[in-house]
C-alpha positions in Angstrom: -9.4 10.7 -7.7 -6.5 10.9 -5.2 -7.3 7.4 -3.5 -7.5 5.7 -6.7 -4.1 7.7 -8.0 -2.8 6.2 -4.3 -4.0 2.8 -4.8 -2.3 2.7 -8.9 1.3 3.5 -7.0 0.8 1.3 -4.5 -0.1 -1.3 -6.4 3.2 -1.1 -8.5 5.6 -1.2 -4.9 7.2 -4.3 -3.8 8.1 -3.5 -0.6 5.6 -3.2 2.7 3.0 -0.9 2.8 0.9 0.1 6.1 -2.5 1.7 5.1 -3.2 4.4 7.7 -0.7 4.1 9.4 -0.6 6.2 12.8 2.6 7.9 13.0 3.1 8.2 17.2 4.5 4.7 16.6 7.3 6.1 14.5 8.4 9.2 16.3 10.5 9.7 19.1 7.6 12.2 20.3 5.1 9.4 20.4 2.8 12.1 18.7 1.0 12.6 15.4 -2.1 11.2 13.6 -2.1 8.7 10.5 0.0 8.6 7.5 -2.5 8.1 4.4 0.1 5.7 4.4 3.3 4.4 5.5 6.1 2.2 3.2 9.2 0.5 3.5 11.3 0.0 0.4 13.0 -3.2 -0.3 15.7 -1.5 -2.3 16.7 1.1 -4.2 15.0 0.2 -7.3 11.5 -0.2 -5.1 12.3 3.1 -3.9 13.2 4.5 -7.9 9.8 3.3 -8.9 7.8 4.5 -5.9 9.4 8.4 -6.5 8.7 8.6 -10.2 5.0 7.4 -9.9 4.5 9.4 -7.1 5.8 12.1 -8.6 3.4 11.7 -12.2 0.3 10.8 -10.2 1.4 14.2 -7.9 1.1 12.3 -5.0 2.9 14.2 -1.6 6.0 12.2 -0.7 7.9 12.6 2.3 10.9 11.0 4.1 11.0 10.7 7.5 13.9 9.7 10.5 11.3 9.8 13.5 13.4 11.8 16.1 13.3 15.8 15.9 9.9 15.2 14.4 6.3 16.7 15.2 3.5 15.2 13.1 0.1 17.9 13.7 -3.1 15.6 15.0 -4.6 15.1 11.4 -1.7 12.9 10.4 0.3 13.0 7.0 -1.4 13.4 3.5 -0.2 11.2 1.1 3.0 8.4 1.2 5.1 8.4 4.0 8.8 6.2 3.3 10.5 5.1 5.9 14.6 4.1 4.9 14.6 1.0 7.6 15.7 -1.8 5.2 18.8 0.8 3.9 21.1 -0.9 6.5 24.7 -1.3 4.8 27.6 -0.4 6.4 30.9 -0.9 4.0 34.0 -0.5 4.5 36.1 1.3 1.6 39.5 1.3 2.9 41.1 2.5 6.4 39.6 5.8 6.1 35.8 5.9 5.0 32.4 4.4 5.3 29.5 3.9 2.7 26.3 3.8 5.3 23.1 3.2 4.4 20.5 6.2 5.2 18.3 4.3 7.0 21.0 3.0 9.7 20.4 4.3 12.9 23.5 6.3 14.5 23.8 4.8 17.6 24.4 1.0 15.7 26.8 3.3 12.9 28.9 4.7 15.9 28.9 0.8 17.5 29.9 -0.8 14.3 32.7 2.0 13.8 34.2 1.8 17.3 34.3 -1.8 17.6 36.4 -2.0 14.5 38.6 0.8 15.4 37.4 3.6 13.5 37.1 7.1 15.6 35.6 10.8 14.5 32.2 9.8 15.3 32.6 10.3 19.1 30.6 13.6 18.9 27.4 11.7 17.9 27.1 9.4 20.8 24.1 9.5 21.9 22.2 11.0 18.9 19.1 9.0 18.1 18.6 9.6 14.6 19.3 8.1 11.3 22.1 8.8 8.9 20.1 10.3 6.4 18.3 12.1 8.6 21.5 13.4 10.6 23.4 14.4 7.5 20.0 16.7 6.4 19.7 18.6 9.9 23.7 18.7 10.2 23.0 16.9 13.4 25.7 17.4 16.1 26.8 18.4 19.6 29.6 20.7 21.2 32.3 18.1 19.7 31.6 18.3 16.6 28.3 18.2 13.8 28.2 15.6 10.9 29.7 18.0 8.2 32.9 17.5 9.9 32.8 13.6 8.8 30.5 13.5 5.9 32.5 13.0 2.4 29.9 12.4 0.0 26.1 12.0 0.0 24.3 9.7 -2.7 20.8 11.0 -3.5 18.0 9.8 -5.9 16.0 12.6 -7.2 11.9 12.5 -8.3 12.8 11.1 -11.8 14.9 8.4 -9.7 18.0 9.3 -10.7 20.9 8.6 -8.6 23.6 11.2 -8.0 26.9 11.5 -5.7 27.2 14.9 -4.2 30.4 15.9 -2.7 30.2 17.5 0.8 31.5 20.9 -0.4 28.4 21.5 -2.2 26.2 20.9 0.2 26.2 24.0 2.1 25.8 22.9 5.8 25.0 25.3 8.6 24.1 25.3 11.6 21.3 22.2 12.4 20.3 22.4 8.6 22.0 21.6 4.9 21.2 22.3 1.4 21.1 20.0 -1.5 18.9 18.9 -4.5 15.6 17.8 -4.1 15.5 14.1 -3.2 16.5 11.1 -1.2 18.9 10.6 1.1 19.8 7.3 0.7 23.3 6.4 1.5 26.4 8.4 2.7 29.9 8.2 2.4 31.9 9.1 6.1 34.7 10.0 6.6 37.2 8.1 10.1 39.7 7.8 11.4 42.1 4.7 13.0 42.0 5.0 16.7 42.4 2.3 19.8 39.2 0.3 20.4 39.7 1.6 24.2 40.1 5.0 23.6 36.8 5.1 21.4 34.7 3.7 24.1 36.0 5.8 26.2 35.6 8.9 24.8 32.0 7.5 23.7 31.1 6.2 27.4 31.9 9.8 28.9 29.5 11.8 26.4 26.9 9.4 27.0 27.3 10.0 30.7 27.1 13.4 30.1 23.9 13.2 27.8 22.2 11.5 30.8 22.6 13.9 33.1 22.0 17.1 31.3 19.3 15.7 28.9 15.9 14.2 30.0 15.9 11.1 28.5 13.4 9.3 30.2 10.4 10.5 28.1 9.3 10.9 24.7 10.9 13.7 23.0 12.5 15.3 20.2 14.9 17.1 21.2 15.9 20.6 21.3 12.8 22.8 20.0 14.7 25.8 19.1 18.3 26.7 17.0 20.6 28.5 19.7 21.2 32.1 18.9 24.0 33.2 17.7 26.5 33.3 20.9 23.6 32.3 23.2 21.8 29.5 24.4 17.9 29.0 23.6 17.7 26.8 27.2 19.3 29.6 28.8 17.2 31.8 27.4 13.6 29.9 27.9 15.0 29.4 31.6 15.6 32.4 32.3 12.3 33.7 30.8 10.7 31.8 33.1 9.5 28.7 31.1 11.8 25.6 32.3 9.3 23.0 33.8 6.3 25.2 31.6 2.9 22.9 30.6 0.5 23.2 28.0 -1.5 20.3 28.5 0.8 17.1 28.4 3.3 18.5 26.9 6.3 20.9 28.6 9.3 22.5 28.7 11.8 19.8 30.4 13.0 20.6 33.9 16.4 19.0 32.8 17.0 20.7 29.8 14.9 23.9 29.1 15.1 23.5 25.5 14.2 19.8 25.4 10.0 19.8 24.8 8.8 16.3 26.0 5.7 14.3 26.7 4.9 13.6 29.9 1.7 11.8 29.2 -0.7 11.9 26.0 0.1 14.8 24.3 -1.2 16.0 21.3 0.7 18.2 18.6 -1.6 21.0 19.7 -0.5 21.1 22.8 3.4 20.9 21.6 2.3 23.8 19.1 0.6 25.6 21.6 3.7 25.8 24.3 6.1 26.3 21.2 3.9 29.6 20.9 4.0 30.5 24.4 7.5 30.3 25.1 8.3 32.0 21.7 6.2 35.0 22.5 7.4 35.2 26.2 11.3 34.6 25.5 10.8 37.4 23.1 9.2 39.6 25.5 11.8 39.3 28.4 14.5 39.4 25.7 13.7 40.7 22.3 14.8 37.4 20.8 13.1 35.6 18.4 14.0 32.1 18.6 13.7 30.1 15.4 12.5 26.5 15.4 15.4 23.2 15.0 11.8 20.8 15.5 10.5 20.2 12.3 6.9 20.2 12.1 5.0 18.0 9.2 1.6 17.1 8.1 -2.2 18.7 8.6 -4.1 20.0 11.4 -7.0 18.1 12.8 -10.0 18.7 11.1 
């Protein structure tokens, strides 16, 4: 019943569609099993349609940015979308930005420097999509993306489109809170600033990044939210567990909090080591540290 329920929304999608689909291609942990399956909306209105059959044929739906992602062995039940062909970058004025969610930061804070426009600078270096960015509140010590984000536009299950101001969306730390739905353009927030002086700034954090982040193998960045006034890398290396293994996955000897994969890791083992360095940070310290890696889809059968 569920195939065939798959197979009737399918059918009625324009855009691609990749029929178990294995997800390590689409992560930035190069981990995860297959997506029942994987599609790429042409447009909004592809995307409208998809959501409300979906939604009547109760079929699981779930958006995905690849980075600060862990998909478990046994893949992803039901439709995975994917935001890539959401690409538009507009310019609306000297002082804001309507960007697509699917645009990838790194290309947003390119676009925005080389035409002058500055309060992205913190981001450099951050991986992820817009979309993406704006629902884990990315960020860094210079700043988080609720400092620049004016408005979100979001379609909802009965594919309804809605503009939601920033002040209602409730951002905290690495997180934010808003109606159910898609992420699938936002409205930033910059401003006018000398060409040079926006490299600049954006050369020295990415110098910075390098050498404090190990970003010569597959990761997803930090594993765990900092503690209030405290560090979680401080805290795992002085535990012990900087440079820790579970199999091919481990605690980075660059950046305690960083988990990475150092050679075919499964999500069990990245599971596994989350586990152990939870239970043994809390034992040195009597802190529980809470997860930032967001972890999707079933466990091997």
């Amino acid at each position: 019943m569920f195939a065939a329920s798959m197979d009737s929304v399918l059918n009625t999608f324009q855009g691609e569609v990749r029929v178990n689909e294995p997800m390590w291609k689409h992560v930035s942990f190069r981990i995860g099993g297959k997506a029942d399956a994987l599609v790429i909306p042409h447009d909004i209105e592809d995307l409208k349609g998809l959501i409300m059959h979906a939604s009547e044929a109760e079929i699981p739906l779930i958006v995905i940015g690849g980075t600060n992602l862990l998909v478990r062995d046994g893949g992803i039940e039901g439709i995975v979308v994917s935001l890539h062909r959401f690409q538009e970058i507009q310019h609306e004025g000297a002082s804001r930005l309507y960007v697509g969610g699917g645009v990838r930061m790194p290309h947003l804070l390119n676009v925005a420097s080389r035409h002058g426009y500055g309060g992205l600078e913190f981001a450099s270096g951050i991986p992820g999509t817009v979309a993406g960015s704006v629902v884990m509140n990315a960020g860094t010590a210079r700043g988080e993306m609720q400092d620049v984000v004016h408005a979100i536009h979001l379609l909802d299950k009965e594919g309804k489109l809605h503009v939601i101001q920033s002040e209602a969306l409730e951002f905290g730390y690495r997180r934010s809170f808003f109606p159910p739905g898609i992420v699938v353009g936002v409205w930033i927030n910059v401003t006018l600033s000398p060409v040079k002086h926006i490299a600049m700034s954006i050369k020295a954090a990415l110098r910075k990044r390098k050498q404090t982040q190990p970003l010569s193998l597959p990761s997803a960045g930090c594993v765990f939210r900092n503690p209030r006034g405290d560090s979680a890398g401080r805290l795992i290396e002085n535990a012990g567990f900087k440079g820790y293994r579970v199999g091919d996955a481990a605690m980075s000897t660059v950046h305690a909090n960083f988990a990475v994969n150092v050679g075919c890791a499964t999500a069990r083992d990245v599971l596994t080591l989350i586990d152990q360095v939870r239970t043994g940070v809390n034992r040195k310290t009597g802190v529980v540290l809470d997860l930032e890696l967001i972890v999707v889809g079933r466990e091997q059968s």
